[in-house]
MIKOL-972860 format. One line per field, with one value per residue: residue number from 1; residue in three letters; x, y, z of N, C-alpha, C in turn. Coordinates in Angstrom, 1 decimal. Last residue first. Layout:
N
pos = NUM	...
code = ALA	...
nx = X	...
ny = Y	...
nz = Z	...
cax = X	...
cay = Y	...
caz = Z	...
cx = X	...
cy = Y	...
cz = Z	...
END
This chain:
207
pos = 207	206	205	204	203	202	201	200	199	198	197	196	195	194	193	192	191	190	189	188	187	186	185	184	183	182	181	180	179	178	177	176	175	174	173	172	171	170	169	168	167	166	165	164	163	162	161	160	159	158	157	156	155	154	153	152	151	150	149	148	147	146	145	144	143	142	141	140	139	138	137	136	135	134	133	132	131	130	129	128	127	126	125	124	123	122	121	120	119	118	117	116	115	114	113	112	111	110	109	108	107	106	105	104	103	102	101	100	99	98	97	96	95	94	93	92	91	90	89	88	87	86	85	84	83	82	81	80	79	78	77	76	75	74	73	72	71	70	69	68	67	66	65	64	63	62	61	60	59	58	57	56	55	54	53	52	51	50	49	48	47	46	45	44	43	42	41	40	39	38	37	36	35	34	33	32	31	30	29	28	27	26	25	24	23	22	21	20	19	18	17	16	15	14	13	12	11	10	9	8	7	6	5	4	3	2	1
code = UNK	UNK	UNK	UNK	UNK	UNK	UNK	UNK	UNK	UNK	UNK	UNK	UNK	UNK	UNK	UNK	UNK	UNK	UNK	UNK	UNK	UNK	UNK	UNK	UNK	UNK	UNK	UNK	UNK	UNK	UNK	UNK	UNK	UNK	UNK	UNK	UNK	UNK	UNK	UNK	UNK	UNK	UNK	UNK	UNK	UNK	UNK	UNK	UNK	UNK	UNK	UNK	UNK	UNK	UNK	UNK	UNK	UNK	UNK	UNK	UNK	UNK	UNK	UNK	UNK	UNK	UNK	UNK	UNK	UNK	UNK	UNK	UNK	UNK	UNK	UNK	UNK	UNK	UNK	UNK	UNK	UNK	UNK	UNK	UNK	UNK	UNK	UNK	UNK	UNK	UNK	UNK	UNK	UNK	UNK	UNK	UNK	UNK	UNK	UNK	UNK	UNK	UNK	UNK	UNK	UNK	UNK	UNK	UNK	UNK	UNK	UNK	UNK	UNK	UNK	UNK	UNK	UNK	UNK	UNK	UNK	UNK	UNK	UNK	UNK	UNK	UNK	UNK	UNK	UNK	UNK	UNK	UNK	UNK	UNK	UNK	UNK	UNK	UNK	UNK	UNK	UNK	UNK	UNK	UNK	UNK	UNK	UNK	UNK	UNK	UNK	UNK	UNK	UNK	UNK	UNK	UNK	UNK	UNK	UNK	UNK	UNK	UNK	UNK	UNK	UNK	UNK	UNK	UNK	UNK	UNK	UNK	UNK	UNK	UNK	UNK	UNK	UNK	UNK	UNK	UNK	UNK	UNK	UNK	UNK	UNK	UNK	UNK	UNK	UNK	UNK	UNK	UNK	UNK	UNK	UNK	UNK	UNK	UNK	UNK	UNK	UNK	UNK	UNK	UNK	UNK	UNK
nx = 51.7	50.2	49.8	46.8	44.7	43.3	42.3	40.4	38.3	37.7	36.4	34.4	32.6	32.2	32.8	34.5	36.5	39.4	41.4	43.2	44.6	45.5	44.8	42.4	42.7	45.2	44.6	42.5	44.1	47.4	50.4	54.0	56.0	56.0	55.7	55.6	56.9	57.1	54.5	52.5	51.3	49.4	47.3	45.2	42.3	40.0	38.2	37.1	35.9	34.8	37.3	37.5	34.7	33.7	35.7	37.9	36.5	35.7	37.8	38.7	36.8	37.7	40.1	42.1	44.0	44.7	47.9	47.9	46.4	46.3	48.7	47.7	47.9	49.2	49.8	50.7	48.6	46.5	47.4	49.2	48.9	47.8	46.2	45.4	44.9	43.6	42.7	43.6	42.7	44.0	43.5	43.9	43.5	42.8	43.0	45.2	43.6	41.3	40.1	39.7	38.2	39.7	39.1	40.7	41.9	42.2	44.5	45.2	46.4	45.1	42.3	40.6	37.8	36.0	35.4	35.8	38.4	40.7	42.5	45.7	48.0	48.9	50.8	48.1	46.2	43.3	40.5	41.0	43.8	46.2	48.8	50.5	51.5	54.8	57.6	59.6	61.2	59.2	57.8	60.1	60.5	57.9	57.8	59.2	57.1	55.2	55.3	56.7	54.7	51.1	48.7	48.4	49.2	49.4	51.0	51.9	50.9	52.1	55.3	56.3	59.0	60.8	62.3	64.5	62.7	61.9	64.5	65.4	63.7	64.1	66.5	66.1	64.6	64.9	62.2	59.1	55.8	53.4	53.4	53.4	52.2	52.3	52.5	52.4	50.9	51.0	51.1	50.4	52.3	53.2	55.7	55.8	57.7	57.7	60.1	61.9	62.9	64.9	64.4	62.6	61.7	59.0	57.6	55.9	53.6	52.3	49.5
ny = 119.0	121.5	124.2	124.7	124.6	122.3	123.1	125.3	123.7	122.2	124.3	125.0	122.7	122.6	125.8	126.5	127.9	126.2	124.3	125.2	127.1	127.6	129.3	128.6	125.8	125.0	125.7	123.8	121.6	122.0	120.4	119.8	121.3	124.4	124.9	121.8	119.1	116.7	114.2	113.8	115.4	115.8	118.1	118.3	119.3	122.0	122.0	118.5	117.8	118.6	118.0	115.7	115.0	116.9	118.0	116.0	114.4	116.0	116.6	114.5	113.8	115.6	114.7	111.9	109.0	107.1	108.1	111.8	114.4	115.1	115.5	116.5	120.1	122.4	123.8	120.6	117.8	115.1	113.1	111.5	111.4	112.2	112.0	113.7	113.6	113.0	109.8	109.2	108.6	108.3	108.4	106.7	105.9	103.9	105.9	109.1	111.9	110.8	109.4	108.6	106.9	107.0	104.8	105.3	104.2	104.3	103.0	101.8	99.3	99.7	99.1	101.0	100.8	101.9	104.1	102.5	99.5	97.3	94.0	92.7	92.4	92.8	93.8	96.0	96.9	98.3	98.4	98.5	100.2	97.8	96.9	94.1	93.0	93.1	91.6	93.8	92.6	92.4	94.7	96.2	95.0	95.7	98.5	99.9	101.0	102.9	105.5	105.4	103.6	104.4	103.5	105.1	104.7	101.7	100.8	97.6	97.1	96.4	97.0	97.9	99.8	101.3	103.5	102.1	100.7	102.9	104.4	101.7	101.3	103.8	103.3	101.5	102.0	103.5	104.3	103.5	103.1	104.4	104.1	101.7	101.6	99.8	99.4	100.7	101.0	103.8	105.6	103.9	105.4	105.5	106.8	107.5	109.0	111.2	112.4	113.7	112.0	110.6	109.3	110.6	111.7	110.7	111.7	110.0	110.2	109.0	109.6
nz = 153.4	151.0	149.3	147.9	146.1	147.2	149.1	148.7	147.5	149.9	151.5	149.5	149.7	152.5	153.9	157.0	159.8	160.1	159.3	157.9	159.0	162.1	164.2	165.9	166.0	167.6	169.9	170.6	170.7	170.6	170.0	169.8	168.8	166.5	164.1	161.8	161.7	162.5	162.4	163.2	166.5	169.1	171.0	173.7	174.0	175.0	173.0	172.8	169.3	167.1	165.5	164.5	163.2	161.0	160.5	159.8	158.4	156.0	155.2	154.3	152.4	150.4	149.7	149.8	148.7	147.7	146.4	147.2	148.0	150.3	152.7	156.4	157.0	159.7	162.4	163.1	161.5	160.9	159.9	160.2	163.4	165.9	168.9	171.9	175.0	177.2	177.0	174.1	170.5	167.6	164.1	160.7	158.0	154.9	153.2	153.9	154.8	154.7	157.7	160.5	163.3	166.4	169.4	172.2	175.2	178.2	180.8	182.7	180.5	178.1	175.8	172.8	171.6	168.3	166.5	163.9	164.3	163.9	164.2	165.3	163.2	160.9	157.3	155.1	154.9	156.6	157.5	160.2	161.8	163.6	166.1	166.9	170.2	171.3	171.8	171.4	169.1	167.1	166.9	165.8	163.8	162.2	161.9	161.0	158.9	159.5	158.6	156.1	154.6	155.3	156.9	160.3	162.3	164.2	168.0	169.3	172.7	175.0	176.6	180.0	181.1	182.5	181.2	180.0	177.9	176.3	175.6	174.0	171.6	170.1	169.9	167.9	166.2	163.8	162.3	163.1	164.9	165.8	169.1	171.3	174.9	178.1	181.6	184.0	186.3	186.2	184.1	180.8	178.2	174.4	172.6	168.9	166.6	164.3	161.4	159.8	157.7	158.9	162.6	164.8	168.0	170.3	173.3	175.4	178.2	180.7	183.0
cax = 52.3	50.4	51.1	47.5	45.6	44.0	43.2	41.5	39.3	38.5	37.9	35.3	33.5	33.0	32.4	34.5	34.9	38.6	40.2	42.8	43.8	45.4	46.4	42.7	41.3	44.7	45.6	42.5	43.1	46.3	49.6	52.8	56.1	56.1	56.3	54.9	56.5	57.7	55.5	52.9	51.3	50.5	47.5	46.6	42.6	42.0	39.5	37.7	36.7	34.1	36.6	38.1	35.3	32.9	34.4	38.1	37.4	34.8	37.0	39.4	37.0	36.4	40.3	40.2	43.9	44.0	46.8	48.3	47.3	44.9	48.5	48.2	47.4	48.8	49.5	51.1	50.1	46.7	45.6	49.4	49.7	46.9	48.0	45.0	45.9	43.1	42.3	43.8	42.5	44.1	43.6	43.0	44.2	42.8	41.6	44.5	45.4	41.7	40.5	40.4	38.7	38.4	40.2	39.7	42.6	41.2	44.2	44.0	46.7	46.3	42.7	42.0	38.0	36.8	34.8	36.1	37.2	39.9	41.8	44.5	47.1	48.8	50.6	49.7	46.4	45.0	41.6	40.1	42.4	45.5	47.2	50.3	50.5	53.5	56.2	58.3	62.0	59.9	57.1	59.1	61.1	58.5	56.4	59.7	59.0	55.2	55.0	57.5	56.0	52.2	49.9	48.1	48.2	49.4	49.3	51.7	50.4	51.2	54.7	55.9	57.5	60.4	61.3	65.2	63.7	61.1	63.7	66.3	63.6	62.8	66.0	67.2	64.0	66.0	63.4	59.6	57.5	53.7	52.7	53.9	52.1	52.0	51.7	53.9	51.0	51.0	52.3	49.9	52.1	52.0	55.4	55.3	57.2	57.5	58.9	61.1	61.9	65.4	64.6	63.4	61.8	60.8	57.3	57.1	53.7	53.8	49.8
cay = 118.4	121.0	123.0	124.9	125.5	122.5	122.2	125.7	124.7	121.4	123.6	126.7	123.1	121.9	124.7	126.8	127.1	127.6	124.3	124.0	127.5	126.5	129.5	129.8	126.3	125.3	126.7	125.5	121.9	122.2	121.2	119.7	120.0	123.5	125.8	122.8	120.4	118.0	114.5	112.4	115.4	115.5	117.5	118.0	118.6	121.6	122.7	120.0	117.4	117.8	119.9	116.3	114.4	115.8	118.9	117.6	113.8	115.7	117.7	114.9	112.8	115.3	116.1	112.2	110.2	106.7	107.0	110.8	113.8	114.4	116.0	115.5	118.8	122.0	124.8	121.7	118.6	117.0	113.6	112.8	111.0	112.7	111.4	113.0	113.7	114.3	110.7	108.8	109.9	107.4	109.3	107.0	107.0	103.7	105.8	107.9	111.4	111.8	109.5	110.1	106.7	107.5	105.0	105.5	104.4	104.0	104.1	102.3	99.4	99.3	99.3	99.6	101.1	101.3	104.2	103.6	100.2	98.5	95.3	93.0	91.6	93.4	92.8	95.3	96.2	98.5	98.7	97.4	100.4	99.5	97.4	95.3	93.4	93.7	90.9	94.2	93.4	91.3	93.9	96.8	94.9	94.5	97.5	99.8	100.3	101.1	105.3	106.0	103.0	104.4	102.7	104.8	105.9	102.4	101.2	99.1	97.2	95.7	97.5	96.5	99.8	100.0	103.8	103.1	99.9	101.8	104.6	102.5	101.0	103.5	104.6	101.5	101.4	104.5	104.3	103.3	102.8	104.5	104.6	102.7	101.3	101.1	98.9	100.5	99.7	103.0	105.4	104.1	104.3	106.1	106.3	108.0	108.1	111.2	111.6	114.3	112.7	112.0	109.3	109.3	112.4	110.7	111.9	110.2	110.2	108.9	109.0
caz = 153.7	152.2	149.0	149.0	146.2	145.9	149.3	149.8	146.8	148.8	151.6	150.3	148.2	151.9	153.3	155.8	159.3	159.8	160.8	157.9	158.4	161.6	163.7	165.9	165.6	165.9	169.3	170.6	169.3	171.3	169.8	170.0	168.8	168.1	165.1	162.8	160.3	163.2	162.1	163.2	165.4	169.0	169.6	173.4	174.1	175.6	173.1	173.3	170.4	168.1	165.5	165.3	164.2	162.1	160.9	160.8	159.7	157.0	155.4	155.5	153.3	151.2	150.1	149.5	149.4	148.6	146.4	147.1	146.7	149.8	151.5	155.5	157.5	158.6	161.8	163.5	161.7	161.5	159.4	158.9	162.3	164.6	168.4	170.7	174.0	176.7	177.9	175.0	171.6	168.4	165.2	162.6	158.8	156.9	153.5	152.9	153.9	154.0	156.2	160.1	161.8	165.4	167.7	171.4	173.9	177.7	180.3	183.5	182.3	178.4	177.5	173.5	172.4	168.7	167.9	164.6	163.4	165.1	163.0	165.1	164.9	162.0	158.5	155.9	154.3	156.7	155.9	159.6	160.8	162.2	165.5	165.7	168.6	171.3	171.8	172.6	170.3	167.9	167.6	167.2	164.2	162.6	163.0	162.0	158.5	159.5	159.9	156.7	154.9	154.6	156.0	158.6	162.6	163.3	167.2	168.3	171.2	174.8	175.8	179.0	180.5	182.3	182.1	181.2	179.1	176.8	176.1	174.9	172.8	171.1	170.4	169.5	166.9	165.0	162.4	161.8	164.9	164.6	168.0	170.9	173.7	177.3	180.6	182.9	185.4	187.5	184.8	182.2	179.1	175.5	173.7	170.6	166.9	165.2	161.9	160.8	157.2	158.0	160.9	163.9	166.7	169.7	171.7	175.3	176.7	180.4	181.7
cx = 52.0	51.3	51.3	48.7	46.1	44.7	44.0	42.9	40.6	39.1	38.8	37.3	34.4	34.0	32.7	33.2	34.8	37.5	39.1	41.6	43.1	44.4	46.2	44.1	41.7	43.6	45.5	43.2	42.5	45.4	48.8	51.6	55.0	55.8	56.8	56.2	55.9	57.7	56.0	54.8	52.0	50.6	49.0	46.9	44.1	42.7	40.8	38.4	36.5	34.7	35.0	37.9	36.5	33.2	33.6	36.6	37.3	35.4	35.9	38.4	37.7	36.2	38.4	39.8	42.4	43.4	46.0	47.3	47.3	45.7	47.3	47.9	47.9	48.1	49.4	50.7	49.5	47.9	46.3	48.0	49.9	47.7	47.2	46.1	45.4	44.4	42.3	43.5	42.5	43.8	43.4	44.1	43.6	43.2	41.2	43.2	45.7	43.0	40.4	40.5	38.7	38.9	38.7	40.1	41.5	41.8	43.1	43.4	45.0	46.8	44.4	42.2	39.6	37.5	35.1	35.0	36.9	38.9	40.9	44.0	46.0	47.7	50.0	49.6	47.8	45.4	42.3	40.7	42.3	44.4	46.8	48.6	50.4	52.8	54.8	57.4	60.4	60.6	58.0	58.7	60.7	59.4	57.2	59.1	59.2	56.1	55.1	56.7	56.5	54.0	51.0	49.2	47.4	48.7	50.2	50.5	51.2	50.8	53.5	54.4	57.6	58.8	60.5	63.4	63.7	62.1	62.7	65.3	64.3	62.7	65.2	66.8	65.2	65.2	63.7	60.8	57.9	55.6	53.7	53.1	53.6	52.2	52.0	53.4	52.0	51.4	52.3	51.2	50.9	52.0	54.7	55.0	57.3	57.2	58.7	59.9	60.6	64.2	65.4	63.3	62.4	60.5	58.8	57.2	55.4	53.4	51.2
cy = 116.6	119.7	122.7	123.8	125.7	123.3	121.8	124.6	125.3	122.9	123.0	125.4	124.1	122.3	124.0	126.0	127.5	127.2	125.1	124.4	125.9	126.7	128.7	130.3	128.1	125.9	126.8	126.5	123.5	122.5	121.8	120.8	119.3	122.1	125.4	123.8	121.9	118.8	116.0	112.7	114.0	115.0	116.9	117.2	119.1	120.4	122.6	120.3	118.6	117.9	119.6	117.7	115.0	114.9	118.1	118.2	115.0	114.9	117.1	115.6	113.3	114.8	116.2	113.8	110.6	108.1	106.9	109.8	112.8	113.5	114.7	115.8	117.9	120.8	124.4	122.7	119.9	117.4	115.0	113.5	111.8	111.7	111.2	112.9	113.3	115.0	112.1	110.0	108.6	108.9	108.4	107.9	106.7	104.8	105.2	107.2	110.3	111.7	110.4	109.5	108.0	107.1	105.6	105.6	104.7	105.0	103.5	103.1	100.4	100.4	98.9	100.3	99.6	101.1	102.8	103.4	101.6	99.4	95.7	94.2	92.1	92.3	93.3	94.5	95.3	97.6	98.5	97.4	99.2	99.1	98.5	95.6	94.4	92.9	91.7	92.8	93.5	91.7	92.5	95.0	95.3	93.5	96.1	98.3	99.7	100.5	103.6	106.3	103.9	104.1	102.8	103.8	105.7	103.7	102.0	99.5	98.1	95.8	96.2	97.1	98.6	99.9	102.8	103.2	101.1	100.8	103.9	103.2	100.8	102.7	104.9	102.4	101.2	103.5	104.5	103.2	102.8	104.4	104.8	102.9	102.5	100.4	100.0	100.0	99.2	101.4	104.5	104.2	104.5	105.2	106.6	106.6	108.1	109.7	111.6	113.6	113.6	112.4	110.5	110.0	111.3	111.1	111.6	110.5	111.0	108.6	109.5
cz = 153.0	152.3	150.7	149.0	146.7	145.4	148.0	149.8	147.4	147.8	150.7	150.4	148.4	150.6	152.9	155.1	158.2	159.4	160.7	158.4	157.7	160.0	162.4	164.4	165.5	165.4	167.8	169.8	169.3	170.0	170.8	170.3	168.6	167.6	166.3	163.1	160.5	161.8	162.3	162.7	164.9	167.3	169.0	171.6	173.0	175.0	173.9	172.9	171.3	169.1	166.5	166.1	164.5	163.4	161.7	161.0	160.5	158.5	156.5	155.8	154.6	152.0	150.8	150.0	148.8	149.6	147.9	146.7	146.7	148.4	151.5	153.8	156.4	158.6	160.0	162.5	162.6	162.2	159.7	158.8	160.9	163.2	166.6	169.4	173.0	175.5	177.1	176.1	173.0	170.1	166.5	163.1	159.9	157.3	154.7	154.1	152.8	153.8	155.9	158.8	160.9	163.9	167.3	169.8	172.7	176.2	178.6	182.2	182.4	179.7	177.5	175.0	173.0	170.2	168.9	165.6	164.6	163.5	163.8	164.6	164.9	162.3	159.9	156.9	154.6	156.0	155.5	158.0	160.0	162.2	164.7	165.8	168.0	170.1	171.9	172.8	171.6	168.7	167.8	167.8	165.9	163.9	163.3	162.8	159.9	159.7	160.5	158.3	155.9	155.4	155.6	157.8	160.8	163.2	165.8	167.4	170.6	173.4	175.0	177.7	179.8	181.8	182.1	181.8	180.2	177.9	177.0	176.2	174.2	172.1	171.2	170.2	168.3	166.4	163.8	162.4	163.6	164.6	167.2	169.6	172.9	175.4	179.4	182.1	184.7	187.4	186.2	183.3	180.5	176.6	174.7	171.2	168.2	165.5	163.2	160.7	158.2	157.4	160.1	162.8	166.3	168.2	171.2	173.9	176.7	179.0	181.3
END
């Protein structure tokens, strides 16, 4: 599998290129800025890109979807919620094929109320749910400091430990993660209770 992480923008965004390396079949995640970039990239390692996948609504992961998708002829793909233009709507436990590789959407609210997390073999691509040693602010419209609490206890904190955490944005120590490394560094992750987190997230100036 040919994951390609590009840094865009001025608000350290990340936008990723996931391909089957036998097929060239691939996707991109969450296009906003600097789409030459991306698709600079996507030409030099010939890839035919089949979907954008959203990780959530907000502008500073979407801006781009347009433009992406007249340059690739991909489909746009979010969360059933998603309120913005897109091809097609995934719901959780959801399953996209592109070439050999098997794309799993979990539904992650808590940043806001579409968020997914997109787990491909043994990478899992978090957008604002789960940063590097933080996680998406609840603040916001649509935000739910419950809601994450339970994305991370019930469904990411599920996962393995080896599995590869690629965040949606460079706010971390490193680029990319390991759910190990957070479960250890990550006070997010820490086994807590609910009412222990939401107090934790109220007093905490996260991302």
């Amino acid at each position: 599998m040919i994951i390609k992480q590009i840094i865009v923008g001025n608000l350290k965004n990340f936008t990723y290129v996931l391909a089957d390396k036998d097929t060239r079949d691939g996707v991109i995640i969450d296009p906003s800025w600097d789409i030459d970039k991306v698709i600079a990239i996507i030409r030099k390692a010939q890839l035919k890109i089949k979907y954008i996948l959203n990780t959530h609504s907000h502008w500073d992961h979407t801006c781009g979807n347009k433009e992406a998708a007249q340059r690739t002829g991909a489909q746009i793909v979010a969360h059933n919620s998603f309120t913005g233009n897109k091809d097609i709507s995934v719901n959780d436990g959801d399953v996209l094929s592109v070439g050999g590789i098997k794309i799993n959407v979990l539904h992650t609210p808590g940043h806001c109320m579409d968020s997914v997390c997109y787990f491909a073999e043994n990478a899992l691509f978090t957008g604002d749910t789960l940063f590097v040693g933080g996680c998406g602010r609840t603040d916001l419209p649509g935000g739910n400091a419950k809601d994450l609490y339970n994305s991370f206890f019930q469904k990411i904190l599920k996962l393995d430990d080896s599995v590869k955490i690629y965040p949606g944005h460079d706010y971390g120590s490193r680029l990319f993660t390991s759910l190990r490394y957070e479960k250890k560094h990550n006070v997010f992750l820490e086994p807590r209770s609910e009412n222990d987190f939401l107090k934790l997230i109220t007093n905490t100036k996260n991302q």
